[in-house]
Backbone as ProteinMPNN parsed JSONL, in Angstrom:
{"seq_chain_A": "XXXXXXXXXXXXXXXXXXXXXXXXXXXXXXXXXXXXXXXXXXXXXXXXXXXXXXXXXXXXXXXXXXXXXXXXXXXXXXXXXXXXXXXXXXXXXXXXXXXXXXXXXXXXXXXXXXXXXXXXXXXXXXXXXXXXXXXXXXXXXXXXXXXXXXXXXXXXXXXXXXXXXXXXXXXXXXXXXXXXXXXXXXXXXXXXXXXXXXXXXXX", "coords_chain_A": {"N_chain_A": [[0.842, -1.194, 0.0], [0.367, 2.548, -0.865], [0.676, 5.313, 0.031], [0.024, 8.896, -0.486], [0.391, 11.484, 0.01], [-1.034, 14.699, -1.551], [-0.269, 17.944, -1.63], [-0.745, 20.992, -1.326], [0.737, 24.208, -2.145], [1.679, 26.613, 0.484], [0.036, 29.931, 1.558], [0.624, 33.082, -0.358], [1.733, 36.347, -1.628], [0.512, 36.782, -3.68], [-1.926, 35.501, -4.21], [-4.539, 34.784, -5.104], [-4.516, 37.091, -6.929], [-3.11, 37.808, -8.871], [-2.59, 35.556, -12.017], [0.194, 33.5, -11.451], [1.703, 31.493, -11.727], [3.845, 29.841, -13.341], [5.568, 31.718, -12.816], [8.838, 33.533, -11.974], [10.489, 34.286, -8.555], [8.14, 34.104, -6.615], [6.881, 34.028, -3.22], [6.108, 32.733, -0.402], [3.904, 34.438, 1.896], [3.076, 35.424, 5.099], [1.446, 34.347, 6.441], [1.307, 32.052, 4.884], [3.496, 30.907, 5.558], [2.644, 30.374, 7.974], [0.346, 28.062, 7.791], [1.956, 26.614, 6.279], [4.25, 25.678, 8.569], [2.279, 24.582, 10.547], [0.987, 22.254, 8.935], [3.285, 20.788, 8.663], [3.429, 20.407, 11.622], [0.811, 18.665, 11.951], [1.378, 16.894, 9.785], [3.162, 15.288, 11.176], [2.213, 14.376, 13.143], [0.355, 12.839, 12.483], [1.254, 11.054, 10.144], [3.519, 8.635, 9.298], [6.067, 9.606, 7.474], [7.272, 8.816, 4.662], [8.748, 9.646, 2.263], [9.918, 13.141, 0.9], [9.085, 15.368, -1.36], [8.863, 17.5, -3.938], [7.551, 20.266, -5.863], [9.651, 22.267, -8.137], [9.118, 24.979, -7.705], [9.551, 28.027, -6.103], [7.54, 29.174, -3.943], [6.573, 26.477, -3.635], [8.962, 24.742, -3.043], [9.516, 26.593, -0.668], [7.532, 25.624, 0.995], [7.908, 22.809, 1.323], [10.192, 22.868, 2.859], [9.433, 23.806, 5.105], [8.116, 21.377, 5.968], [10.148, 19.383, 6.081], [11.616, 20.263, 8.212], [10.352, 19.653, 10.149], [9.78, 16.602, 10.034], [11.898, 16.12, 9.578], [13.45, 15.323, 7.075], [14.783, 14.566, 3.791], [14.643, 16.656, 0.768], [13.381, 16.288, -2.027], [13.066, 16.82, -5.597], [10.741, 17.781, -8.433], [10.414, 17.741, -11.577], [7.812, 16.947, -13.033], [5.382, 17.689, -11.381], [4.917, 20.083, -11.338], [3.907, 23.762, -11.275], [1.156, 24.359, -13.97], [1.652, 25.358, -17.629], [0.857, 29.002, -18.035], [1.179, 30.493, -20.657], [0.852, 32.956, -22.448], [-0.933, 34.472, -20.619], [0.823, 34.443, -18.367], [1.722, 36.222, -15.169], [-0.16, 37.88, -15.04], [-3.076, 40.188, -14.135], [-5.891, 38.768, -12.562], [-7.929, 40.583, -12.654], [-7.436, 41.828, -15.161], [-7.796, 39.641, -17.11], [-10.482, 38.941, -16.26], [-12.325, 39.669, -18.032], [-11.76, 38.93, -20.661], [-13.113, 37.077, -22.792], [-11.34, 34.778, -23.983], [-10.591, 33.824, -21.557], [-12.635, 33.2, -20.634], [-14.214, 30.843, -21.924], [-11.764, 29.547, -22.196], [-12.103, 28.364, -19.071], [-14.457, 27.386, -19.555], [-14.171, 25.23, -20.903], [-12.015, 23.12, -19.727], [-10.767, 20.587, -21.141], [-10.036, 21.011, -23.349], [-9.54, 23.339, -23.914], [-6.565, 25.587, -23.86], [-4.503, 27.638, -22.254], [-3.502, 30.6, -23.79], [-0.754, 29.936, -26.084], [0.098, 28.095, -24.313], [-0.084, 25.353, -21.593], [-2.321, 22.459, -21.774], [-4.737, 21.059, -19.414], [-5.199, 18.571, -19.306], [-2.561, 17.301, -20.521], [-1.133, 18.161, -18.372], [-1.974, 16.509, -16.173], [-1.9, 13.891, -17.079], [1.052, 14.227, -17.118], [1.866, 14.596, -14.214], [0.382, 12.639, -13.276], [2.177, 10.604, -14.193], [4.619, 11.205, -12.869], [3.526, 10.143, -10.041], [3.002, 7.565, -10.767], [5.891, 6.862, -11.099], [6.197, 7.051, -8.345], [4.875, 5.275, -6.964], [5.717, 2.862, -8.019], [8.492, 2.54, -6.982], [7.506, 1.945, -4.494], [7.106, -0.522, -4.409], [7.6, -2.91, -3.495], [7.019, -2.68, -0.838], [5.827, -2.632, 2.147], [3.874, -0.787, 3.478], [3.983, 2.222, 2.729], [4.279, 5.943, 2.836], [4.289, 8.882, 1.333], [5.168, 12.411, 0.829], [3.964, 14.999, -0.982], [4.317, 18.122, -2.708], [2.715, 20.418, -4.632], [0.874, 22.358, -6.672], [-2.213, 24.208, -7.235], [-3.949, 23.547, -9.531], [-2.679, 21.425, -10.225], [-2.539, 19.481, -8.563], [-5.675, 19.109, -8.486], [-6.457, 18.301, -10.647], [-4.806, 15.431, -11.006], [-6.736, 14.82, -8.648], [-9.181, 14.788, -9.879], [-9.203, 12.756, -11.772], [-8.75, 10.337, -10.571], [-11.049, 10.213, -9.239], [-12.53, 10.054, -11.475], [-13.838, 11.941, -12.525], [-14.995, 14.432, -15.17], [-12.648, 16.354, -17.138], [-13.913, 19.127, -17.264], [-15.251, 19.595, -14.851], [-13.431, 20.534, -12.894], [-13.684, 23.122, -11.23], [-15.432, 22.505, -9.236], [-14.093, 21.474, -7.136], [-12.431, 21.885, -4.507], [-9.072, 23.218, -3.397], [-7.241, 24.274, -1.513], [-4.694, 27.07, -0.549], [-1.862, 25.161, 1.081], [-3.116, 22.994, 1.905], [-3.922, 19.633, 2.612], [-4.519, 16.44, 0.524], [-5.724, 13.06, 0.386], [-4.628, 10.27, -0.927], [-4.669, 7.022, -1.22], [-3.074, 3.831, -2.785], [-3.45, 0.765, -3.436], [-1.663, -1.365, -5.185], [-2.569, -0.586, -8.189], [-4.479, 0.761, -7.994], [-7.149, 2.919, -6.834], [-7.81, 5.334, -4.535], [-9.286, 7.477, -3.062], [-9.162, 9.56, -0.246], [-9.254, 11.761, 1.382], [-10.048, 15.601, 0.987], [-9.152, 18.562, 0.324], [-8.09, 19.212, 3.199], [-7.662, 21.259, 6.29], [-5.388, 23.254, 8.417], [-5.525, 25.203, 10.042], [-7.188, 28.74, 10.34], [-8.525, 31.462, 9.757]], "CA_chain_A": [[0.0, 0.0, 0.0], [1.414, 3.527, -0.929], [-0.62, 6.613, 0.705], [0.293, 9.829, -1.168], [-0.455, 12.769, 0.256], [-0.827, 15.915, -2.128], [0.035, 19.082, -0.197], [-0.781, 22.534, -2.08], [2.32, 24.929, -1.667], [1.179, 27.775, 1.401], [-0.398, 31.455, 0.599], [1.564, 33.399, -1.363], [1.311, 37.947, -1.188], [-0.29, 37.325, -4.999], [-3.043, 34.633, -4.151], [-6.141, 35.489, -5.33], [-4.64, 38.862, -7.299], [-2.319, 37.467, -10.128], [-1.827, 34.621, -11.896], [1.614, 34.233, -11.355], [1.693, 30.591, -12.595], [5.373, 29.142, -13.096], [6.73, 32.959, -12.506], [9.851, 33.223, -10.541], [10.298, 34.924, -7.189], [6.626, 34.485, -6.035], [7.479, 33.476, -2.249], [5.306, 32.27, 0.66], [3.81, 35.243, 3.016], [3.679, 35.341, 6.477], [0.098, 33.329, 6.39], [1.283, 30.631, 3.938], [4.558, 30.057, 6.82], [2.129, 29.445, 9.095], [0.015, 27.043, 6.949], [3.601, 25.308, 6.11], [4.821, 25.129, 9.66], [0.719, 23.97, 11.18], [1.06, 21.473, 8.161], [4.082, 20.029, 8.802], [3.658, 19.454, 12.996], [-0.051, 17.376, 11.592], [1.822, 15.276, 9.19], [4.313, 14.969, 12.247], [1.657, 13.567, 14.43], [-0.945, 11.984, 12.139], [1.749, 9.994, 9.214], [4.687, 8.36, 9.311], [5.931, 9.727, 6.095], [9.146, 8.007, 3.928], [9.687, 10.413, 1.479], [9.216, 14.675, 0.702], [9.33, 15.389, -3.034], [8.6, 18.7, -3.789], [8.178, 21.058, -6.986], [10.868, 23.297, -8.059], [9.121, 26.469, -7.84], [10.043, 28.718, -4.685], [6.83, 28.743, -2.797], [6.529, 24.794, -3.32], [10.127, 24.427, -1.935], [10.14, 26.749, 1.169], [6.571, 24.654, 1.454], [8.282, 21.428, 1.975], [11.279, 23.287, 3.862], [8.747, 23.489, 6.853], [7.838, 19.679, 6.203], [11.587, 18.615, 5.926], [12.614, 20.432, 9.27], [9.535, 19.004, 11.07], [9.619, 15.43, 9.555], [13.617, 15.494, 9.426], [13.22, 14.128, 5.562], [15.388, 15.28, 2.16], [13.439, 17.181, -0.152], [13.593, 15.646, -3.61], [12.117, 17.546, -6.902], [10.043, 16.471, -9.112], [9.533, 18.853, -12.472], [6.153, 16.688, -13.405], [4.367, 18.607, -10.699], [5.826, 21.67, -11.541], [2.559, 24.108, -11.821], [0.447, 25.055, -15.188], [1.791, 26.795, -18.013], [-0.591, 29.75, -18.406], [1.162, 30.915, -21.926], [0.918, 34.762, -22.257], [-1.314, 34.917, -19.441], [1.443, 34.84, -17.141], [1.612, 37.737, -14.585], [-1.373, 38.88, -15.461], [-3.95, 39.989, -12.79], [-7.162, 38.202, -12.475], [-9.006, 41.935, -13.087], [-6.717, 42.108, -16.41], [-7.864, 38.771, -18.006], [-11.591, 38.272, -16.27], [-13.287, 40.166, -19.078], [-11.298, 38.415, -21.691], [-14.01, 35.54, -23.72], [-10.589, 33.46, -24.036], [-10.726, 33.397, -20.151], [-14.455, 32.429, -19.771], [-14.195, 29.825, -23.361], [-11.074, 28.272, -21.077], [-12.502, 27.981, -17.771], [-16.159, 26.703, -19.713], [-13.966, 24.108, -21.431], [-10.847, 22.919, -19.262], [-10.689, 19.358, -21.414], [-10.39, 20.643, -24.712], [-8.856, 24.593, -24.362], [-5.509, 25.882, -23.043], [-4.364, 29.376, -22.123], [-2.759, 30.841, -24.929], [0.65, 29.437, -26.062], [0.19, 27.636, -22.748], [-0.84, 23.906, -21.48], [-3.815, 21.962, -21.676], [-5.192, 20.682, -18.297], [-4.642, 17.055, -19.958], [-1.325, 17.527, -20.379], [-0.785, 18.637, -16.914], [-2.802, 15.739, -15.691], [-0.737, 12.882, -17.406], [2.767, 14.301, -16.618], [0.972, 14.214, -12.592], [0.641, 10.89, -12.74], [3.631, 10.011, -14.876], [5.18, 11.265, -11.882], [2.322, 9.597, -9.343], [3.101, 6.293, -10.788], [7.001, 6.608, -10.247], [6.722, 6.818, -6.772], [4.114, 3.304, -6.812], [6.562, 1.38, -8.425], [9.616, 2.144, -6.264], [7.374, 1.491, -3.062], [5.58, -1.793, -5.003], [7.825, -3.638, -3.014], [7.193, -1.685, 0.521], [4.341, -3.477, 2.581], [3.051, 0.316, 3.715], [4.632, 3.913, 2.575], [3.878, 7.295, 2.778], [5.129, 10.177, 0.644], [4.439, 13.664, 0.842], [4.254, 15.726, -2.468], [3.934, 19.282, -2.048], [2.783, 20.764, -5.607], [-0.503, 23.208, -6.961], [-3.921, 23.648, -6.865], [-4.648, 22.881, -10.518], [-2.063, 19.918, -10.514], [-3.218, 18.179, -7.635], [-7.317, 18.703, -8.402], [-6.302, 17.405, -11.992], [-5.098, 14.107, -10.091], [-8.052, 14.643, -7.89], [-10.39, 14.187, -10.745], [-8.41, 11.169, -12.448], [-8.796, 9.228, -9.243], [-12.418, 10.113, -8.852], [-13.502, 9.579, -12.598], [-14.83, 12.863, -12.949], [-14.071, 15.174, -16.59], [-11.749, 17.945, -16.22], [-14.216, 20.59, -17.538], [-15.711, 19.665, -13.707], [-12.249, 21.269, -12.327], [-14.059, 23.779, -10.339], [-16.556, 21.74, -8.42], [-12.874, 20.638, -6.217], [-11.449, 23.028, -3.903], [-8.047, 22.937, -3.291], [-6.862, 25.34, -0.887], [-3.521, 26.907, -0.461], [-1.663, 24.785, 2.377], [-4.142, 22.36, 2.515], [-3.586, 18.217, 2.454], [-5.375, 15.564, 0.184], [-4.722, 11.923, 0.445], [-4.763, 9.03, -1.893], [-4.685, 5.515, -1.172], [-3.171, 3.055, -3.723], [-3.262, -0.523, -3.237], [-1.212, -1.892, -6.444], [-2.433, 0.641, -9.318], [-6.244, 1.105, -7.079], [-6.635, 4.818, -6.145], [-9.097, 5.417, -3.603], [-9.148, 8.957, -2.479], [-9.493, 9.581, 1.155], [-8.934, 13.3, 2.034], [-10.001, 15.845, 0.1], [-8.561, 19.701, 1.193], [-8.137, 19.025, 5.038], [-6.536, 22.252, 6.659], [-5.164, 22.732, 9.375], [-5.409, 26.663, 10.365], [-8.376, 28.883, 10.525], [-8.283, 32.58, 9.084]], "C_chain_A": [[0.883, 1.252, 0.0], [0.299, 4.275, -0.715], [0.418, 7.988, 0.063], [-0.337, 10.945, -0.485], [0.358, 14.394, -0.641], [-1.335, 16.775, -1.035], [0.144, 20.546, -1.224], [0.544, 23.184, -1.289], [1.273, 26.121, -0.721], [0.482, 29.048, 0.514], [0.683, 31.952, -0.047], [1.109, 35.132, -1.121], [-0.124, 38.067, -2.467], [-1.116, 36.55, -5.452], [-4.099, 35.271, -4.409], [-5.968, 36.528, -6.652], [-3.838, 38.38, -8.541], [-2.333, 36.125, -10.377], [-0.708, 34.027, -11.955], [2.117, 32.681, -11.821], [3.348, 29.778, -12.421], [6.75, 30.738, -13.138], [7.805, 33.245, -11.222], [9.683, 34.221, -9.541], [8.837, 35.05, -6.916], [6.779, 33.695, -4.536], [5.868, 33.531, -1.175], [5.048, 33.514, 1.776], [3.591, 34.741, 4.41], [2.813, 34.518, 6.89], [0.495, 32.034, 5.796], [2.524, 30.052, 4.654], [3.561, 29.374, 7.747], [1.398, 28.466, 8.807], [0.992, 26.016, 6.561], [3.429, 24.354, 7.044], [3.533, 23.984, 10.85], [1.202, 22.548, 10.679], [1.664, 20.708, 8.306], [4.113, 18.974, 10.677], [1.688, 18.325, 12.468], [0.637, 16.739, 10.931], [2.671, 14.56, 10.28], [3.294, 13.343, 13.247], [0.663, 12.433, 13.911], [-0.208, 10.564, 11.223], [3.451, 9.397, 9.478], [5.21, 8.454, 7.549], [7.582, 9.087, 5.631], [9.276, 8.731, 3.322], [9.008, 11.8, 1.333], [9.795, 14.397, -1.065], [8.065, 16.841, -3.11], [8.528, 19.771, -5.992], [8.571, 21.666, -7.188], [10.809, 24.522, -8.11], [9.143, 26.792, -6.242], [8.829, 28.434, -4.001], [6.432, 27.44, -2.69], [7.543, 24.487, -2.041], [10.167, 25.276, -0.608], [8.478, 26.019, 1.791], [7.208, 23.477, 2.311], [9.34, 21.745, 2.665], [10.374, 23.342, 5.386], [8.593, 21.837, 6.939], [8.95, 19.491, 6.631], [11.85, 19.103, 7.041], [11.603, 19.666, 10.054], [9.908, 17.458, 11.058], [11.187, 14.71, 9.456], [13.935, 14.617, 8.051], [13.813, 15.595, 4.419], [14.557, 15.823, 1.778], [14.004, 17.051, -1.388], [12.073, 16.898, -4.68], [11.695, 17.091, -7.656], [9.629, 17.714, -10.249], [7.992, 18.085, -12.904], [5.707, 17.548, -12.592], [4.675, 19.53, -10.36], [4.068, 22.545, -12.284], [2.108, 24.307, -13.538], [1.619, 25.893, -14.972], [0.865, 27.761, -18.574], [-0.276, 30.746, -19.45], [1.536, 32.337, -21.667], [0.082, 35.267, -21.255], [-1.035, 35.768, -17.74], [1.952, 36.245, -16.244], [0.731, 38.826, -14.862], [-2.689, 39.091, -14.282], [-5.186, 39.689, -13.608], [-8.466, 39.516, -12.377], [-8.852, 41.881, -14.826], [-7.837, 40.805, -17.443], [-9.843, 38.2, -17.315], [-12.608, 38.494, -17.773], [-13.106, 40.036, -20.674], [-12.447, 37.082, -22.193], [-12.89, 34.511, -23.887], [-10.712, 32.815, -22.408], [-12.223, 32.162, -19.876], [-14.243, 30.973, -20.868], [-13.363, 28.528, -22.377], [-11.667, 27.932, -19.644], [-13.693, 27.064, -18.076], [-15.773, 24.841, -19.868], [-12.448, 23.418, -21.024], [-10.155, 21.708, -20.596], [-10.312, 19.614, -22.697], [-9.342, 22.536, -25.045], [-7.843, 24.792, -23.54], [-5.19, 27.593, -23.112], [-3.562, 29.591, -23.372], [-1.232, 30.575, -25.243], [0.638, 28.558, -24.527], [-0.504, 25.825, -22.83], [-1.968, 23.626, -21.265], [-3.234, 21.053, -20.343], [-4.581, 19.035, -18.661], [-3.751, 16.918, -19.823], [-0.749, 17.303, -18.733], [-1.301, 17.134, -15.646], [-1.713, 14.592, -15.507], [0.572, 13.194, -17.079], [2.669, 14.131, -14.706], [1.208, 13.002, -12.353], [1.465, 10.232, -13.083], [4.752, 10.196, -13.134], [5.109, 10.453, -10.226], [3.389, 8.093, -9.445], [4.98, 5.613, -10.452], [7.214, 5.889, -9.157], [6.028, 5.582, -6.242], [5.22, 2.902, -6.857], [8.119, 1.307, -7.574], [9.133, 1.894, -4.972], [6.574, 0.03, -3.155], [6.285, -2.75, -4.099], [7.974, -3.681, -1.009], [5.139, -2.712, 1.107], [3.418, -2.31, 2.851], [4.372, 1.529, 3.568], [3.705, 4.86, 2.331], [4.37, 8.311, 1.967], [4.449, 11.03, 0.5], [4.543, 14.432, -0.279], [3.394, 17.047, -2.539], [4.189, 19.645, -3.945], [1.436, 22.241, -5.713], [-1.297, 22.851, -7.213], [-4.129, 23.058, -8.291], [-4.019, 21.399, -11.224], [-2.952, 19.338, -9.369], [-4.854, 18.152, -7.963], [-7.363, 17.952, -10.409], [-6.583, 16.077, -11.668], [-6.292, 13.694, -9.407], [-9.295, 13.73, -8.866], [-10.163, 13.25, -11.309], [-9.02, 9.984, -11.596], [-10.071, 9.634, -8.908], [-13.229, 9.397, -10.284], [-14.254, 10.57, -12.767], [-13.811, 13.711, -14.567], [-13.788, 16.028, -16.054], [-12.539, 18.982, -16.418], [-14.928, 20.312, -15.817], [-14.576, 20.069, -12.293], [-12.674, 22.272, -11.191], [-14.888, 23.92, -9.491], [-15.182, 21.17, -7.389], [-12.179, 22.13, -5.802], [-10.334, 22.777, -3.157], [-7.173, 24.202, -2.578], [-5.413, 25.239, -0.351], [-3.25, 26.224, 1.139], [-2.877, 24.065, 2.721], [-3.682, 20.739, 2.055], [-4.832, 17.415, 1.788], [-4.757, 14.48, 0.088], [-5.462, 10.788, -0.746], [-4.449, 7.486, -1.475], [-3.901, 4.343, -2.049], [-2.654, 1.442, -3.02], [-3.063, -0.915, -4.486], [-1.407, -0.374, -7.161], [-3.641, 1.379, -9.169], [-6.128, 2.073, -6.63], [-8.306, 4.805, -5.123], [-8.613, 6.707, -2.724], [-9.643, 8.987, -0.721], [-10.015, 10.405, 1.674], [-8.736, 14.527, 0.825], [-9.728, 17.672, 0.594], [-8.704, 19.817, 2.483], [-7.246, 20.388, 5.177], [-6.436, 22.374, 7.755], [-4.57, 24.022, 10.352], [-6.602, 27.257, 10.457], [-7.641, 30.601, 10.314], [-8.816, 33.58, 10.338]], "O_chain_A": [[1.939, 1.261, 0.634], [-0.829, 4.023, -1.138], [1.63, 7.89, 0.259], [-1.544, 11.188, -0.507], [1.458, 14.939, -0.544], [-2.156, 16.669, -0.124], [1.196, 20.934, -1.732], [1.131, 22.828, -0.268], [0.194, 26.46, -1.208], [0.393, 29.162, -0.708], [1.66, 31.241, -0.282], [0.113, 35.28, -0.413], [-1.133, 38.772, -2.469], [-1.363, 36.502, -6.657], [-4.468, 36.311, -3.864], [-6.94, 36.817, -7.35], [-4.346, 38.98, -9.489], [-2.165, 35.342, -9.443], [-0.499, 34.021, -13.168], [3.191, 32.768, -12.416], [3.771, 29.258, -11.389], [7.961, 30.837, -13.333], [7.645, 33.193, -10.003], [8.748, 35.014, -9.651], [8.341, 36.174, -7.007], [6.801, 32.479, -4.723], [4.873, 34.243, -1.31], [5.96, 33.647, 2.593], [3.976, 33.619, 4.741], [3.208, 33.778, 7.791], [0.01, 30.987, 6.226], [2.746, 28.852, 4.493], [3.589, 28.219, 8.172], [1.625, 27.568, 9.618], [0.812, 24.798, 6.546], [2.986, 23.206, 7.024], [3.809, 23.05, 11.603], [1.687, 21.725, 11.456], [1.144, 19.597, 8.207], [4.463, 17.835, 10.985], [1.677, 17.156, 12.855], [0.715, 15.605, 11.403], [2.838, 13.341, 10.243], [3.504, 12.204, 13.664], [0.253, 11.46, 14.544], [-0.647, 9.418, 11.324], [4.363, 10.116, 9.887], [4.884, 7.684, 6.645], [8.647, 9.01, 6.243], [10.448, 9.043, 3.536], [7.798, 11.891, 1.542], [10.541, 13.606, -1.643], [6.968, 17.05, -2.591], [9.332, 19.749, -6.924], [8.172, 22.547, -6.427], [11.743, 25.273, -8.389], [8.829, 26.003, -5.351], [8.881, 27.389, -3.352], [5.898, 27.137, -1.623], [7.353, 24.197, -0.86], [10.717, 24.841, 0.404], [8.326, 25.931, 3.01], [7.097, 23.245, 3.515], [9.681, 20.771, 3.337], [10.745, 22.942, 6.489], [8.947, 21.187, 7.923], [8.939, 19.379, 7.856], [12.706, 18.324, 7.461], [12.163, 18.849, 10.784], [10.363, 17.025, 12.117], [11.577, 13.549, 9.337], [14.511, 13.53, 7.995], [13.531, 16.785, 4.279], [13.471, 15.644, 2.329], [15.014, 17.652, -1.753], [10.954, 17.381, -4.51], [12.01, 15.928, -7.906], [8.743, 18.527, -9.985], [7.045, 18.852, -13.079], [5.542, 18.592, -13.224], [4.754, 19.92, -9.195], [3.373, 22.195, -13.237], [3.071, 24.392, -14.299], [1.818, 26.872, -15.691], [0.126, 27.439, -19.504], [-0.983, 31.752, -19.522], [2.352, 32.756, -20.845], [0.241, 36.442, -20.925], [-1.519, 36.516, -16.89], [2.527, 37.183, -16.797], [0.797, 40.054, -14.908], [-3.149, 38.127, -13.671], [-5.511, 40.062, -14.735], [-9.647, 39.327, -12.086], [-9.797, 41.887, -15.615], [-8.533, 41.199, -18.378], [-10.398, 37.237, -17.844], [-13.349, 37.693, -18.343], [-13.733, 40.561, -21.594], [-12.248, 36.025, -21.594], [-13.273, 33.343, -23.951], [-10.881, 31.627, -22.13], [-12.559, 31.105, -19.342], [-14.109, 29.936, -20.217], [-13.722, 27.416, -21.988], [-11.417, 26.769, -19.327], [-14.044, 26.177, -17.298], [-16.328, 23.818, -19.466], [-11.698, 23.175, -21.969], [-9.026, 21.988, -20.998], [-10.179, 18.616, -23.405], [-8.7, 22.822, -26.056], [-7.956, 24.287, -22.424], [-5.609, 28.456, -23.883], [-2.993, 28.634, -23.898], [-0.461, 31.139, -24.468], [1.6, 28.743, -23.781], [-1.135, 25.274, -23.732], [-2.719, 24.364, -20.628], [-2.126, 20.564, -20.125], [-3.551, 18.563, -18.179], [-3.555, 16.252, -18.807], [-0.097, 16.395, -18.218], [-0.895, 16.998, -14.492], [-0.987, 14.314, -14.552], [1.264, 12.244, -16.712], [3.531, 13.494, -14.102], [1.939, 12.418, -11.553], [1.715, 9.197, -12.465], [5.406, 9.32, -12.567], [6.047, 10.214, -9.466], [4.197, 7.666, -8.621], [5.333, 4.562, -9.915], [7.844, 4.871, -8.869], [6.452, 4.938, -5.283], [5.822, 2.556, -5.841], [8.788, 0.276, -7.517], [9.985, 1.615, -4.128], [5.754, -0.442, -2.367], [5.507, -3.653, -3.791], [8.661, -4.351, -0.238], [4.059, -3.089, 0.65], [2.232, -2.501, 2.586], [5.419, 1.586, 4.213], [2.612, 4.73, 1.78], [5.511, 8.433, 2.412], [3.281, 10.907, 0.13], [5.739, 14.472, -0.564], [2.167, 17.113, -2.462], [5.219, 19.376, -4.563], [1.251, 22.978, -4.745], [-1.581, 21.68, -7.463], [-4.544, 21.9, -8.245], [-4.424, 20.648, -12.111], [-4.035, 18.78, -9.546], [-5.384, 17.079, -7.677], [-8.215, 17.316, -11.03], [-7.654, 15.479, -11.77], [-6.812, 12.581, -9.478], [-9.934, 12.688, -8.722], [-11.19, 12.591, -11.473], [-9.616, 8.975, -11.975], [-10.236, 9.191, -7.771], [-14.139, 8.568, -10.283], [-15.398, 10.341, -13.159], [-12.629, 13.634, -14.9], [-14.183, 16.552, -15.012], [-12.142, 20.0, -15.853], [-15.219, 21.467, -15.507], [-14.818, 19.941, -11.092], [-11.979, 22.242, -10.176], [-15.218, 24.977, -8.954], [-15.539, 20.157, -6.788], [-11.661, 23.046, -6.442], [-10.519, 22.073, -2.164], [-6.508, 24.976, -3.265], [-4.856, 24.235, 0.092], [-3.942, 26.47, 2.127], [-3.601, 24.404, 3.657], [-3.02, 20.698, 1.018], [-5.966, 17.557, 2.243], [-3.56, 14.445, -0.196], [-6.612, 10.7, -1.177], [-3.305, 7.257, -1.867], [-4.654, 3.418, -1.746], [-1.693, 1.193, -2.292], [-4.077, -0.932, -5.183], [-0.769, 0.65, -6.915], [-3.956, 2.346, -9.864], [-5.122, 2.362, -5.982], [-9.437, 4.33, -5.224], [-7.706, 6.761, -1.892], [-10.545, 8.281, -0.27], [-11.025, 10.266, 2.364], [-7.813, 14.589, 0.013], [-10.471, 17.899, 1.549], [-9.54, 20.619, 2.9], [-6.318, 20.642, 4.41], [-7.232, 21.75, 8.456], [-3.605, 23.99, 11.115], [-7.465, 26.412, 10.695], [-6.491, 30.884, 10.65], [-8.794, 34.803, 10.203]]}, "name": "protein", "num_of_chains": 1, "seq": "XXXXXXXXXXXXXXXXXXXXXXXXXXXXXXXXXXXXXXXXXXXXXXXXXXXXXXXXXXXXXXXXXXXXXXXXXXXXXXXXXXXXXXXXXXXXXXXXXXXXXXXXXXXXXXXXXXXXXXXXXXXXXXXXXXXXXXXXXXXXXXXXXXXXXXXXXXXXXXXXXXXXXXXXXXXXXXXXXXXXXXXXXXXXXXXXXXXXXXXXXXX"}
């Protein structure tokens, strides 16, 4: 049995206000530390976790930098769950691009449209689990593991929906909140979802 727990990366200053996407220096505010550091003493107390694996953008990694000092565990990278690319979108505020028809066209039709010059949800999905299924097969021989995988909201509710059987244009029926934990189950290649944004703070 391999238990997976996806772990959204903390707040961020430009949550909500940009999408800032795979843009560099976008760092963890003083809210999304404490969402880390919360995060990390529950996995402390609730999992016995074997491995951190993390994606290579900054507020992912100082994400799993609170796990890794709590949990005392490496932090390995993983570009598959490296967030959406959102094309020419990027750094664009969410005032800038609501009143755009490519915006509403992509959000109507996740399954089938991508941001401009940018990735389809699909895409993003399959390289997820390309990555997903890695970490099965090096624990296929493990009687029970844990691994923590600290990535984004529209990667992990991608996965989400894979492992439920729902279509991606139903992407925004799953809330995935920053600094929040979902867990997965797999027995062999069997996904059975458990935990679906647990948090572990209060605003």
């Amino acid at each position: 049995m391999t238990r997976i727990l996806l772990i959204r990366h903390g707040e961020t200053e430009l949550t909500g206000q940009v999408l800032y996407g795979r843009m560099p220096g976008v760092h963890l505010s003083a809210n999304g530390c404490r969402q880390a550091e919360l995060l990390g003493h529950a996995l402390k107390n609730g999992y016995h976790v074997d491995q951190l694996i993390s994606s290579p953008l900054e507020r992912a990694l100082e994400t799993a930098r609170y796990l890794s000092e709590t949990l005392h565990l490496p932090i390995a990278t993983d570009e598959q769950i490296i967030e959406l690319d959102y094309g020419t979108w990027l750094g664009k505020s969410f005032e800038e691009i609501r009143g755009l028809e490519s915006w509403h066209h992509y959000n109507r039709l996740r399954s089938l449209v991508s941001p401009p010059e940018g990735e389809l949800l699909l895409q993003v999905q399959a390289r997820a689990w390309r990555a997903l299924d890695r970490v099965i097969s090096r624990f296929q021989n493990s009687a029970k593991a844990t691994v923590a995988m600290v990535s984004h909201g529209d990667v992990i509710r991608a996965l989400l929906i894979l492992f439920l059987g729902m279509p991606l244009d139903y992407i925004h029926r799953l809330e995935v909140s920053p600094g929040s934990l979902n867990e997965i189950v797999f027995n062999g290649r069997h996904a059975k979802v458990v935990r679906i944004n647990q948090t572990f703070w209060s605003d």
